[in-house]
C-alpha positions in Angstrom: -94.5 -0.5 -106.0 -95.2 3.0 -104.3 -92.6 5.4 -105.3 -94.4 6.2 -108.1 -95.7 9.3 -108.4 -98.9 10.2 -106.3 -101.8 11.5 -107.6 -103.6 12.5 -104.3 -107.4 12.6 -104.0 -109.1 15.7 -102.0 -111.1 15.5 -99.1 -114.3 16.2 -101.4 -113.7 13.2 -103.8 -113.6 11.2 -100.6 -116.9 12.6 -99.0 -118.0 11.0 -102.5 -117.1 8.1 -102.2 -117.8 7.9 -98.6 -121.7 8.7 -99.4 -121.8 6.9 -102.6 -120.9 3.7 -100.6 -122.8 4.4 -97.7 -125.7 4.6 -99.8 -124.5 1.6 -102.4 -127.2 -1.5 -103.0 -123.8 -3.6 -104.0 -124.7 -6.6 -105.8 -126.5 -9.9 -103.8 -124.0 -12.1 -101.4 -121.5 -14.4 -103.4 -123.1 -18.0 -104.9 -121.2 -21.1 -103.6 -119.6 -20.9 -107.0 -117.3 -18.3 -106.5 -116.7 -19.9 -102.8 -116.0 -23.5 -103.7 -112.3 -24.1 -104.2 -111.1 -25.4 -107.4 -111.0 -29.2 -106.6 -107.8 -29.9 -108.8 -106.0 -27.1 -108.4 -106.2 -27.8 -104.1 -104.9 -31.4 -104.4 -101.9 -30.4 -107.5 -98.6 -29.6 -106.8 -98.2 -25.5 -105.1 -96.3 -25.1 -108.4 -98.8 -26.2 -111.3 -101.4 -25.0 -113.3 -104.2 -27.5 -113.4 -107.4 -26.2 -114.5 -110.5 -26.7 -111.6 -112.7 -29.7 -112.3 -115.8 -28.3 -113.8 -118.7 -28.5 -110.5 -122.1 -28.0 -111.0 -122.6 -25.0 -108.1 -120.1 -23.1 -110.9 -122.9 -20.2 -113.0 -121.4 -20.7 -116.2 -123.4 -18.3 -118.2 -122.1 -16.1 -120.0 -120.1 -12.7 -118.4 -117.7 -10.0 -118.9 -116.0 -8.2 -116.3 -113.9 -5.2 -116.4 -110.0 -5.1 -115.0 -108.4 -2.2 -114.1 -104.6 -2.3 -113.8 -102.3 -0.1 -113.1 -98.7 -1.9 -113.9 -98.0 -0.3 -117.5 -96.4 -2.5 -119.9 -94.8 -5.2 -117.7 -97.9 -5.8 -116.2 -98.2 -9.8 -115.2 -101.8 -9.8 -115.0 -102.7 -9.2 -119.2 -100.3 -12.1 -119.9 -102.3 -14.3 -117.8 -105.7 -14.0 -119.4 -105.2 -16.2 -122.0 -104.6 -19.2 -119.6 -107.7 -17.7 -117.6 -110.2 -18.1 -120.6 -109.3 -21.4 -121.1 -110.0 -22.6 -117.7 -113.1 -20.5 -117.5 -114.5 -19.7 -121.3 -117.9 -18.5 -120.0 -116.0 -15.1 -118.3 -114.8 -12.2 -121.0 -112.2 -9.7 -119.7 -112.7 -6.4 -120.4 -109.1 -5.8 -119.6 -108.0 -1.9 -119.4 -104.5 -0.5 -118.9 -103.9 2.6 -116.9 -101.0 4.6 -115.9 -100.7 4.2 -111.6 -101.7 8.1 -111.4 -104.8 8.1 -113.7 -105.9 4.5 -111.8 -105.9 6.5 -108.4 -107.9 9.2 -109.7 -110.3 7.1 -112.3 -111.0 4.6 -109.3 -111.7 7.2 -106.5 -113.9 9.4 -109.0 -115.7 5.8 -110.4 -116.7 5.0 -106.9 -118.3 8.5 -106.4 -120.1 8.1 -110.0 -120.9 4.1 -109.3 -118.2 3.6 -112.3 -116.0 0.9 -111.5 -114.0 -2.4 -112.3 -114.8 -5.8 -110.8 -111.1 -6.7 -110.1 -108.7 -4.1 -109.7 -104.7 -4.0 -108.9 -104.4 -1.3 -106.2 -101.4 -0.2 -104.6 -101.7 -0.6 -100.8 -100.8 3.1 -100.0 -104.5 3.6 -101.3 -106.3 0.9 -99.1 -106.2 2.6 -95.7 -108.5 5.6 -97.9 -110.7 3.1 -99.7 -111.1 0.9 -96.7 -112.0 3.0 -94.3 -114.3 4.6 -96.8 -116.3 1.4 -97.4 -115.1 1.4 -100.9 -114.0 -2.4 -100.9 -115.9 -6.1 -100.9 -115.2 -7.9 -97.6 -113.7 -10.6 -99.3 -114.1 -13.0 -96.4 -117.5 -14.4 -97.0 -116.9 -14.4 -100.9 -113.6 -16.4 -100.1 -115.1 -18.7 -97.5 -111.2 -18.2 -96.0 -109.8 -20.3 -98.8 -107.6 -19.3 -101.6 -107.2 -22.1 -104.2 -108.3 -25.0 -101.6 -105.9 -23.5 -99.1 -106.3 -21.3 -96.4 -105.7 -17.7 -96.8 -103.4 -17.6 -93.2 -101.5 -20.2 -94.8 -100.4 -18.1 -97.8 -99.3 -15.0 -96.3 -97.2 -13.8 -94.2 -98.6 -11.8 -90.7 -97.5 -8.4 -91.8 -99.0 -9.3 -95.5 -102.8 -10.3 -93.6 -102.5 -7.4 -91.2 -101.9 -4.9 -94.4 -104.8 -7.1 -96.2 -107.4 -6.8 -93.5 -109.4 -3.7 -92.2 -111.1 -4.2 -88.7 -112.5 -7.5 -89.2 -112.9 -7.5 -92.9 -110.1 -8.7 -95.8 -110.3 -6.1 -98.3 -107.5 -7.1 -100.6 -105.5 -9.9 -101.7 -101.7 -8.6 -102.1 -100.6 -9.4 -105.1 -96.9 -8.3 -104.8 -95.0 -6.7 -101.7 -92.9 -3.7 -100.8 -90.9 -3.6 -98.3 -87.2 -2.0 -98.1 -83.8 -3.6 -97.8 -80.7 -1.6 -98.3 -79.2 -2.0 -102.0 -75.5 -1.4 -101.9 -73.0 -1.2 -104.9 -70.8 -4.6 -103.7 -67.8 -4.0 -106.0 -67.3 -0.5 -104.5 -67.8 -1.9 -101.1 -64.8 -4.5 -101.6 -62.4 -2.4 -103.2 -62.5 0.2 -100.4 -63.3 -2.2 -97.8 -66.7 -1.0 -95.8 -68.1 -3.4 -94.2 -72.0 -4.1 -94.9 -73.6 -1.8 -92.5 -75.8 -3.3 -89.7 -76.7 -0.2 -87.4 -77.2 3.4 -88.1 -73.6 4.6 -87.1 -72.0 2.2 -89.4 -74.7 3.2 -91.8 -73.3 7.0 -91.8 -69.6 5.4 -91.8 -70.4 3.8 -95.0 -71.7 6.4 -96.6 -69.0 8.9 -95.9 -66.3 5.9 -97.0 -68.3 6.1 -100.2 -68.7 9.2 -101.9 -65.8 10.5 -103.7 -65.7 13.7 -105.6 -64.9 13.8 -109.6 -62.5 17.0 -108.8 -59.4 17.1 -106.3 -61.1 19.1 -103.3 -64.3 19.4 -104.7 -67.8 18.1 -103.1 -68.2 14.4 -102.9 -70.3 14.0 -106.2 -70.0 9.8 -107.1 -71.3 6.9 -104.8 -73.5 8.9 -103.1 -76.4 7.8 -100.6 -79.9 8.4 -102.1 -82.1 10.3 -99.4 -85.7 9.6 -100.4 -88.1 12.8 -98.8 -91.8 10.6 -98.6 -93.6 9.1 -95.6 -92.5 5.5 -97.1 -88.6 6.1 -96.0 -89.6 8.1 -92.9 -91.4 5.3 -91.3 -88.9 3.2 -91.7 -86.6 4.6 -90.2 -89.1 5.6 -87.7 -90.1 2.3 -86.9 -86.2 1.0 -87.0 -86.1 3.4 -83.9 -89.0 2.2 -82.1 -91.3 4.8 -83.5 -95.1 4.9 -84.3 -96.9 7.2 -86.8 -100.3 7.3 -84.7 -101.4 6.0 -81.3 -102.8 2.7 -80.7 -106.4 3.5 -81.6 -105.3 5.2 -84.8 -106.9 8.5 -83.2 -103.8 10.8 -82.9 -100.4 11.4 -84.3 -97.4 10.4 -82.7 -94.5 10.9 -85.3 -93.0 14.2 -84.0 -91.5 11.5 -81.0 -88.0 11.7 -79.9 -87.9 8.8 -82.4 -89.4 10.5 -85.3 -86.6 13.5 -84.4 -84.1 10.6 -85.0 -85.4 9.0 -88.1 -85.0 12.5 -90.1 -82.2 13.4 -88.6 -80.3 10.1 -89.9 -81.0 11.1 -92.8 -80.8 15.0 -92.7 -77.1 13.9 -91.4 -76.0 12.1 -94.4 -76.5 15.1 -96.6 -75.1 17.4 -94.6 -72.0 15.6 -94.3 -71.8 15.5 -98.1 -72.4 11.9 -98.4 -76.1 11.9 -99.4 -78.2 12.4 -102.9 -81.5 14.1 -102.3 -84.5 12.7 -103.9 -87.3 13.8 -104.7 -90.4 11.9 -105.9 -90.7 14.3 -108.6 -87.6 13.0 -110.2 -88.8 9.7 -110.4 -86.9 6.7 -110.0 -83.0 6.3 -109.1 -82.1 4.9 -112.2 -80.5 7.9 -114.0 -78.3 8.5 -110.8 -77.2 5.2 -110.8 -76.2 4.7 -113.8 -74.1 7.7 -114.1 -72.5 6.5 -110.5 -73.7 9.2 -108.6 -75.6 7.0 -106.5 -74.2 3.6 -105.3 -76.2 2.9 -101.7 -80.5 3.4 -101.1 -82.9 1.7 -99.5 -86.1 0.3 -101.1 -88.4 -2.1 -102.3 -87.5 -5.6 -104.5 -89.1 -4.3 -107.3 -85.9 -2.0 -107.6 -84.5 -5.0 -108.6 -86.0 -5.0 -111.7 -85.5 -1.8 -112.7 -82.0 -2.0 -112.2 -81.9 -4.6 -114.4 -83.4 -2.9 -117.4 -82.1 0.5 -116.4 -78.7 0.0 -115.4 -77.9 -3.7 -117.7 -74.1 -2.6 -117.6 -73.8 -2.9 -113.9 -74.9 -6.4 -113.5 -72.5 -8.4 -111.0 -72.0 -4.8 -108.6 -74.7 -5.0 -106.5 -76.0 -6.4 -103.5 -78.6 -6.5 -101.4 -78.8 -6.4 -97.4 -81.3 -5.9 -94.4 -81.6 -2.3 -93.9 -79.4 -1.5 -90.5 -81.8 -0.1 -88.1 -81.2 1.9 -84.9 -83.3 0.0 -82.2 -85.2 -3.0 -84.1 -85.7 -4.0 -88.0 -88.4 -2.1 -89.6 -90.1 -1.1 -92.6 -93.1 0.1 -93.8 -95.6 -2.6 -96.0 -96.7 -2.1 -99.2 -96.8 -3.4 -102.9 -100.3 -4.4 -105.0 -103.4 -5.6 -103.9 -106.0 -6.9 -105.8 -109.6 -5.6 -105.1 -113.0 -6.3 -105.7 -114.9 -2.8 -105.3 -118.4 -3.4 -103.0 -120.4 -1.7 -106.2 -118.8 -4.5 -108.3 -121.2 -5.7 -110.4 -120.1 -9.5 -111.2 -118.1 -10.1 -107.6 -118.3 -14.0 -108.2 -116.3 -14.3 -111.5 -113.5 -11.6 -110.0 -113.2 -13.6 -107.3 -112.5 -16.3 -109.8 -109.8 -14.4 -111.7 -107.9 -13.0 -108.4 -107.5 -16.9 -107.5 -106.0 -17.7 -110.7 -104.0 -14.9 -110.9 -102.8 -15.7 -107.0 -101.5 -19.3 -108.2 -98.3 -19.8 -107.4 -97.3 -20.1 -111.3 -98.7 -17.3 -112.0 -97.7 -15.3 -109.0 -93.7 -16.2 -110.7 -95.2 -13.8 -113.5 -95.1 -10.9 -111.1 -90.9 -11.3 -111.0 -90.6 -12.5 -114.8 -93.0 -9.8 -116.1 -92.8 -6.8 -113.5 -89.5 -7.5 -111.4 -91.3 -7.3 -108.5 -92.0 -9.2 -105.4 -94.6 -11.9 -105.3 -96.7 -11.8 -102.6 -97.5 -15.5 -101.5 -95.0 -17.4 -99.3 -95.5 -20.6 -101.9 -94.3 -18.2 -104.7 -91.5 -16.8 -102.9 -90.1 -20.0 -102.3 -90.6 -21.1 -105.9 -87.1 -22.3 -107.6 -87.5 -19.5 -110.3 -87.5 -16.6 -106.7 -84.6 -18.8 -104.6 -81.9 -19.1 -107.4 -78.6 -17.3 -107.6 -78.9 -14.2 -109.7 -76.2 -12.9 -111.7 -77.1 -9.6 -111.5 -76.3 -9.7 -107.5 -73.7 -11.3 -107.5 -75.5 -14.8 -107.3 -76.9 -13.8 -104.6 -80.7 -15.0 -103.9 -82.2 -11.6 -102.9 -85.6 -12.8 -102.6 -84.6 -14.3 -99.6 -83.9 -10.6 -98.0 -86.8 -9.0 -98.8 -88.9 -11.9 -97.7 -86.8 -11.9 -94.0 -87.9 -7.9 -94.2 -91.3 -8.8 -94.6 -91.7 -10.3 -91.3 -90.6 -6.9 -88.9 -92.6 -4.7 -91.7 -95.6 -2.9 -91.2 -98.5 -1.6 -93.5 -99.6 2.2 -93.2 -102.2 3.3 -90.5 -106.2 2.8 -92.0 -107.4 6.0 -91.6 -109.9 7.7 -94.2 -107.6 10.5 -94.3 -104.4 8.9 -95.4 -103.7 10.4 -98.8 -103.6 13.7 -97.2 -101.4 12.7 -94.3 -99.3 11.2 -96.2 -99.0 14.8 -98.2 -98.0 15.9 -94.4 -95.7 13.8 -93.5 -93.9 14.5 -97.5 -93.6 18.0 -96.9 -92.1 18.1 -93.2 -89.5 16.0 -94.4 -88.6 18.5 -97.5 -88.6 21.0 -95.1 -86.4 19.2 -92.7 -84.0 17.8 -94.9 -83.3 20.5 -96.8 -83.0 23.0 -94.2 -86.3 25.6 -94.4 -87.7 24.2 -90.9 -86.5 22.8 -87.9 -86.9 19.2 -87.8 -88.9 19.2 -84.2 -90.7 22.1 -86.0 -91.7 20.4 -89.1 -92.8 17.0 -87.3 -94.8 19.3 -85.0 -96.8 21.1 -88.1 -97.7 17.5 -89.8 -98.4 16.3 -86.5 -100.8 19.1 -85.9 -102.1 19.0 -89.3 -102.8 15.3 -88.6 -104.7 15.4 -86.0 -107.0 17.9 -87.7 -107.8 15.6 -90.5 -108.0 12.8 -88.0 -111.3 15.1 -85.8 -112.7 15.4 -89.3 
């Protein structure tokens, strides 16, 4: 869920929490205990909750670890502590709710102060920064591989382990996913007869059969394209063009490539023409230009899917949702949740515990029922509650979509330096799109500017 917001973290906090991990005594190596999979729980159905036959390797005394989380009111994860406590009465939750802005910034400046949560739902925009940082428990040997009795490869898809894992380490468990599909209004689409685009061209076709203007001769203004400007919409259409955003070896910056030319100039194209809504992250989420019908086609994430729902109630049955049309290939960038254990964590054994439960495939339904979003298991996404028809599409199953996405997506490169080339990437494409730079010009400066935090 990463069009929130972002609070970005300066290059001193992350010389903090560079040293302050470097320098770390983290706790002793993971007990058998928080290894050993729950017997029951392996040999139950993928669906049900069956509490882990108590085993004697299990350190039942007494202990409370702190959650951070980061999902507001819908959260899944508070729900499920409850059931938690009952399978495991020895572990209290210190459970804390945070805003995602104030959970970037309390977690980075915890790590520098050797403040932090055991467990903690991080958005995977953040990892590349924390990981290559040290900040984050290799969660290989704690795991033993195994998640619930099952191996880990088994419950993921490859983009989701290649976003989860950091050189030879697994840093995160992801929790839910983002990746982008194209949401289109359906009942629009019908009455004027577009066809569901496939390709770029029919992409800017669709858009300009749209948008309609609200005055004879005046600008189109209604059923307008939302243009996003943020490094999540560039590289997907980067990558949909056969782009990368750095080398091979993650040492330079590539993005200001004939296809990185192309990816903002799809977009720059659809504004210009009139068809296209600019964006910005600044004005949150699309749901106030949707509902007034100023915006009927965007790409993003599944967890759109749930604020439509309680955002825009009244247009339930009018949309749909596709595989974004792509230029060369499919493509999308990777993101969503992930759930971290932080290496100065002081109780790593009973987290591990809780990032199990929470990572059953009943409770990973929780993350669509609570949140709206996008489990992150391949069990969960093929639960009967994820495949059914939903009214709100149409009947459509639009799990199914997203999940297909998954496959071609790929996470951000990890690279201490991240948050601040993300921040790059943003503001060429402000500048691009709306006309104050050159788009060759404006990929060249974050390029450039790139590559200087990359020496560093």
């Amino acid at each position: 869920m990463t069009t929130r917001i972002r609070a970005m973290a300066g290059l001193a906090v992350l010389a903090i929490i560079a040293g302050a991990c470097g320098s770390s005594a983290a706790t002793s190596a993971p007990s058998s205990a928080a290894t050993a999979a729950p017997t029951a729980a392996a040999s139950s159905d993928a669906g049900a909750s069956i509490a882990p036959t108590p085993a004697p390797s299990y350190d039942t005394t007494p202990v409370t670890i702190k959650v951070w989380d980061y999902y507001g009111e819908t959260t899944p994860i508070k729900p499920a502590l409850d059931g938690f406590k009952k399978e495991f009465p020895w572990i209290t939750v210190d459970y804390q709710a945070l805003d995602w802005d104030s959970m970037n910034e309390k977690f980075k400046t915890g790590l520098g102060a050797g403040e932090v949560p055991d467990l903690a739902t991080l958005d995977m925009t953040w990892i590349p920064t924390l990981a290559a940082n040290g900040a984050l428990d290799d969660l290989t040997s704690i795991s033993g591989g195994m998640l619930n009795g099952t191996p880990i490869k088994d419950q993921y898809t490859p983009g989701a382990l290649d976003a989860m894992t950091y050189g030879d380490q697994m840093v995160s468990m992801l929790y839910d996913f983002d990746t982008y599909a194209l949401y289109y209004r359906k009942d629009l689409f019908d009455q004027k007869g577009i066809a569901v685009p496939t390709n770029w061209d029919e992409f800017r076709a669709a858009a300009k059969a749209l948008a309609e203007s609200s005055k004879p001769g005046g600008k189109p203004d209604k059923y307008l394209t939302a243009i996003r400007p943020n490094s999540f919409h560039f590289s997907q259409y980067l990558y949909q063009d056969g782009g990368s955003l750095l080398n091979e070896d993650n040492t330079k910056a590539v993005f200001n490539s004939p296809e990185g030319v192309a990816a903002v100039d799809i977009q720059k194209a659809i504004l210009d023409d009139g068809s296209g809504k600019y964006w910005a992250d600044s004005q949150g989420d699309l749901t106030p230009a949707i509902k007034s019908g100023e915006v009927a086609m965007f790409q993003d994430g599944p967890y759109y899917m749930g604020l439509l729902k309680s955002g825009v109630p009244e247009q339930s049955g009018k949309w749909a949702v596709a595989t974004a049309p792509f230029s060369k290939q499919p493509g999308s960038y990777l993101g969503g949740t992930g759930l971290g254990i932080p290496v100065q964590a002081e109780h790593k054994d009973a987290a591990w515990l809780l990032a199990q439960y929470l990572l059953r495939p009943d409770q990973q339904t929780g993350v669509f029922t609570y949140a709206g979003a996008a489990p992150a298991t391949t069990a969960a996404l093929q639960s009967p509650e994820l495949t059914k028809p939903d009214a709100y599409f149409g009947n459509q199953a639009p799990f199914g979509v997203f999940l297909e996405s998954m496959k071609t997506s790929r996470p951000f490169p990890y690279v201490g330096a991240w948050d601040d080339i993300d921040v790059a990437i943003a503001d060429a494409m402000q500048k691009a799109l709306l006309g104050k730079a050159e788009v060759q010009k404006a990929l060249d400066d974050a390029v450039n500017e790139t590559n200087t935090l990359l020496a560093k």
